[in-house]
C-alpha positions, 0 to 999 in steps of 0.5 A: 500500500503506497502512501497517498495524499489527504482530501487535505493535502497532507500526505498521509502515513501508514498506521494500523487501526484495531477491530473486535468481534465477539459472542457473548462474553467472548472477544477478539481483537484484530489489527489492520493496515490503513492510512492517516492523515496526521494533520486532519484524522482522516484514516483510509482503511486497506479493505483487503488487508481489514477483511482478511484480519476480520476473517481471522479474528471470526475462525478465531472466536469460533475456536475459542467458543468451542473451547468455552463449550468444550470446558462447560460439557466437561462441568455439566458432566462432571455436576450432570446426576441421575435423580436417585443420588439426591434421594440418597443423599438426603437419605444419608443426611436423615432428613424429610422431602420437607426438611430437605426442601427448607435446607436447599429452598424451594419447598418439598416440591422441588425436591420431589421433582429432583428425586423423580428427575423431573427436574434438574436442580440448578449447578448450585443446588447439586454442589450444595447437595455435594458439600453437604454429602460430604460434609454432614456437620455443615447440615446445622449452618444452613437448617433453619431453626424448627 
């Protein structure tokens, strides 16, 4: 790309201008060339040179988004429970549906529905199922007072 002359007269100068592109809370950033008029601003973009970098930039988020997705599949596995582990869990902790849902919140119902699977509890109502699990003595922190 040669240097050229500004709408202004100037003569302009080689620079480069920064670009993003994101999904969610993903984002990556690309540089491309351009010209700038150091006396007015003007810039003159290279459109090849942008839209190779813009190219590269989006295969660059769609490998990162697949990375994240790769490292969320591997937590909701890992969290993912058949419904009688619930059961078991709150068995070994000698309490009712009742007493269960007044420890974890949303009533003997919600619990129901995580025994018959039903429903799948939220990722943090299965850890707290967890920590209690292995940690029975925590059970008097989070009962409410009969």
């Amino acid at each position: 790309m040669d240097t050229k002359k500004c709408p202004c007269g100037e003569q302009m100068i080689h620079s480069t201008n920064q670009g993003g592109v994101r999904e969610g809370r993903v984002k990556v950033w690309y540089e491309y060339a351009v010209q700038r008029c150091l006396a007015c601003g003007h810039v003159d973009p290279d459109n090849d040179a942008q839209d190779a970098a813009l190219e590269w930039a989006q295969l660059e988020l769609t490998q990162k988004l697949a990375e994240v997705k790769r490292k969320k599949d591997i937590r909701d596995a890992r969290w993912n429970w058949p419904a009688d582990y619930y059961l078991a869990i709150r068995h070994r902790l000698n309490l009712t549906q009742l007493q269960m849902g007044c420890v974890i919140g949303g009533g003997q119902s919600q619990i129901v529905r995580y025994e018959s699977g039903a429903t799948t509890p939220a990722l943090a109502t299965t850890k707290l199922y967890y920590l209690l699990d292995k940690n029975p003595h925590l059970l008097g922190s989070v009962q409410d007072p009969e």
